[in-house]
C-alpha positions as CSV (number, residue, x, y, z in Angstrom):
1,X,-6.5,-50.6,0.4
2,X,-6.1,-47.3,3.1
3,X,-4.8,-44.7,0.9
4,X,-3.4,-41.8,2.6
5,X,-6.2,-39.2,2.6
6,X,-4.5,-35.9,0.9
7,X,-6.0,-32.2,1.6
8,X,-5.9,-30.6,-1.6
9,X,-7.0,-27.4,-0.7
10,X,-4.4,-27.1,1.8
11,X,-1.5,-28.0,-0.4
12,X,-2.8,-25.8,-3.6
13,X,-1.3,-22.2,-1.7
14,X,-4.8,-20.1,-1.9
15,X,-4.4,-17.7,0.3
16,X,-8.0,-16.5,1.4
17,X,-9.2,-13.1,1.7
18,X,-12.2,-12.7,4.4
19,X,-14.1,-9.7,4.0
20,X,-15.8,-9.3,7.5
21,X,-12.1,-9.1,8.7
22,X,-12.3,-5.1,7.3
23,X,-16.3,-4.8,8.4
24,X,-16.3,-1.5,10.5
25,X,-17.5,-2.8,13.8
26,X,-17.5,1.2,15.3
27,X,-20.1,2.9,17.0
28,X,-22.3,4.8,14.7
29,X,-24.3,7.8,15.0
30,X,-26.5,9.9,12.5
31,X,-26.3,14.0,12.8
32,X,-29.2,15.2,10.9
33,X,-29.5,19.0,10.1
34,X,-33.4,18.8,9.9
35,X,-34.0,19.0,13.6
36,X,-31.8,23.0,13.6
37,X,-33.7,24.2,10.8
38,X,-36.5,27.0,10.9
39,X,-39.7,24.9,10.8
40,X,-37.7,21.9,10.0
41,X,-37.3,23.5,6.6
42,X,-35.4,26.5,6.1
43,X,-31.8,27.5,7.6
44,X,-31.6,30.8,8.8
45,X,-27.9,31.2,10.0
46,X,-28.0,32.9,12.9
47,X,-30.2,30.5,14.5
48,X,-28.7,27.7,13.0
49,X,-25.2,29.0,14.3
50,X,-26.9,29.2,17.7
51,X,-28.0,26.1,17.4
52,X,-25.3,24.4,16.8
53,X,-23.3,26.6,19.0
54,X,-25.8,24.9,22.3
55,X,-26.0,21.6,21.1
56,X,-24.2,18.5,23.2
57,X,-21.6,17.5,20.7
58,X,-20.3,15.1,23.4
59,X,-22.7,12.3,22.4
60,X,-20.7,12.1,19.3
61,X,-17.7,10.8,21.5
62,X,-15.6,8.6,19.7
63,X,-18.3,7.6,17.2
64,X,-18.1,7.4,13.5
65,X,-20.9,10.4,12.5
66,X,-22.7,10.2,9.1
67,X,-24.2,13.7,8.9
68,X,-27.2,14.9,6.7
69,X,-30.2,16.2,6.7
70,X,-33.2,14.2,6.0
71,X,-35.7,17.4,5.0
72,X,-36.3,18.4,1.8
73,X,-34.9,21.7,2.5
74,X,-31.7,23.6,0.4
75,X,-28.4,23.6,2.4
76,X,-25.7,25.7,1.7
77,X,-22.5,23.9,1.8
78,X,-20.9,26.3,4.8
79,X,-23.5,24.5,6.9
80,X,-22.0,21.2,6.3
81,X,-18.7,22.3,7.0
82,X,-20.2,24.0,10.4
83,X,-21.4,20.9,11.7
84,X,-17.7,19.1,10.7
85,X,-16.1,21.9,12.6
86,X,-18.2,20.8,15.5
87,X,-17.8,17.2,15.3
88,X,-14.0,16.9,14.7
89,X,-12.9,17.4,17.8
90,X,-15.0,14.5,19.5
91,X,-16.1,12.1,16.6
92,X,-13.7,9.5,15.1
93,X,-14.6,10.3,11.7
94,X,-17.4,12.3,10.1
95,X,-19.1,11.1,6.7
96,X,-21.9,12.5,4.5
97,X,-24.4,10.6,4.5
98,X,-26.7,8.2,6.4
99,X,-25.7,5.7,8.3
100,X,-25.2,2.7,5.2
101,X,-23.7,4.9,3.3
102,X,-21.3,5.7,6.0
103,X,-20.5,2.5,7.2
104,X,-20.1,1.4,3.3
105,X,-17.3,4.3,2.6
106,X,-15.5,3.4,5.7
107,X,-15.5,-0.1,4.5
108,X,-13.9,0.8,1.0
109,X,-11.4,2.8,2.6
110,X,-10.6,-0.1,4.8
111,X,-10.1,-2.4,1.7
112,X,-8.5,0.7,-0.3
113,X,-5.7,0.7,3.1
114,X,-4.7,-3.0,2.9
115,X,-1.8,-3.7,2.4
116,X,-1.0,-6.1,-1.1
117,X,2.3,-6.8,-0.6
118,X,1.3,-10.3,0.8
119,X,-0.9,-10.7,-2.0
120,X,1.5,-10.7,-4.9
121,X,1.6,-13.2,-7.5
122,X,-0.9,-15.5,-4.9
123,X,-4.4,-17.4,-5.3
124,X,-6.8,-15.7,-3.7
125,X,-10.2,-16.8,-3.3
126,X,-12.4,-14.3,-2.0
127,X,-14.6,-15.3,0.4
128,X,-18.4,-16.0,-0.1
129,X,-20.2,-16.3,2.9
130,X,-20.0,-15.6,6.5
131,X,-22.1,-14.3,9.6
132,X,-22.4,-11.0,8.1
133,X,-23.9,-9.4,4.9
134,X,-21.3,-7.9,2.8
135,X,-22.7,-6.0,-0.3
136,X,-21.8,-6.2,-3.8
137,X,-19.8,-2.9,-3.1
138,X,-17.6,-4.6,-1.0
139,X,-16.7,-7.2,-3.2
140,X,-15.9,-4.9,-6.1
141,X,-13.4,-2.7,-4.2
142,X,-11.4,-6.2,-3.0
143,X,-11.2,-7.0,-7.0
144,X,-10.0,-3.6,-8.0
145,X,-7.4,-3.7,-5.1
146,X,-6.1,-7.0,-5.4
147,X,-6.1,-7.2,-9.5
148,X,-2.9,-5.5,-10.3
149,X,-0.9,-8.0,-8.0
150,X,-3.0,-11.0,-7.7
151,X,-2.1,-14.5,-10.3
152,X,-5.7,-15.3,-10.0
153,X,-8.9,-14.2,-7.9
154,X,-11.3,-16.2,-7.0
155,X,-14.9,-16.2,-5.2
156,X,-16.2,-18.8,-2.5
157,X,-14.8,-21.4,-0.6
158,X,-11.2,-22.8,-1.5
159,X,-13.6,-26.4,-2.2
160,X,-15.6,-25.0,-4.7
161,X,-14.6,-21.6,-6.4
162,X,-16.1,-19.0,-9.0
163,X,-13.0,-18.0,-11.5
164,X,-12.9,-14.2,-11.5
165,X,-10.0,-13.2,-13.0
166,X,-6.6,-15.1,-13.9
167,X,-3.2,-13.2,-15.1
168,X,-2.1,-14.5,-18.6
């Protein structure tokens, strides 16, 4: 009565897409415009150009940079591209925003860069949980990526999957 125990999963070819393998693990830093404004509120450009002009750019160093400017306060968009001018040369990317929103739009462009060549006429089950928090974002970009090539997509574990989307 010992029947040979058979791993279904293993034999049914899902090939299993994790997420947190494209999370952005870089340093981060925030470059807000509020603290070179005029009272915190108003950008006069010959101070702000002097400003920026005596500011340490070099604890940007190799950091991902999400710039913005958390005053209520009109910016034109020359100041923007003044702060980028600074940061290029030591930051490893610069991004509008705050830090989430950063991290998220390095993310997508991480998912938009993979490669789907492996992924072509497969099973993929996309997976569901893990050790970090992947939003909803995340899981939209994999879908749009891997839809043109995949035979089916899937979301979980390959033991217990949602259906997402299967090629007639």
């Amino acid at each position: 009565m010992s029947e040979e125990i058979v791993n279904k999963v293993a034999q049914s070819q899902l090939v299993t897409v994790d997420l947190e393998t494209y999370y952005p693990t870089e340093d981060f830093a925030v470059f807000d415009l509020k603290p070179h404004l005029f009272m915190e509120l108003i950008l006069k450009e010959k101070e702000f150009r002097t400003a920026l002009q005596n500011f340490d750019w070099s604890i940007y160093q190799n950091k991902v940079v999400a710039v913005t400017c958390t005053a209520d306060a009109i910016i034109p968009m020359w100041a923007y591209m003044l702060v980028g001018s600074y940061l290029q040369p030591v930051a490893t990317n610069i991004i509008f925003g705050d830090e989430n929103t950063a991290r998220q739009q390095l993310f997508v462009q991480r998912i938009e860069a993979i490669d789907t060549a492996p992924f072509v006429d497969k099973r993929i089950v996309v997976k569901g949980c893990g050790d970090i928090p992947i939003g909803e974002f995340a899981y939209l970009a994999i879908t749009k990526k891997l839809m043109p090539v995949a035979k089916s997509i899937m979301y979980g574990e390959p033991c217990s999957t949602v259906p997402i989307f299967k090629r007639k």
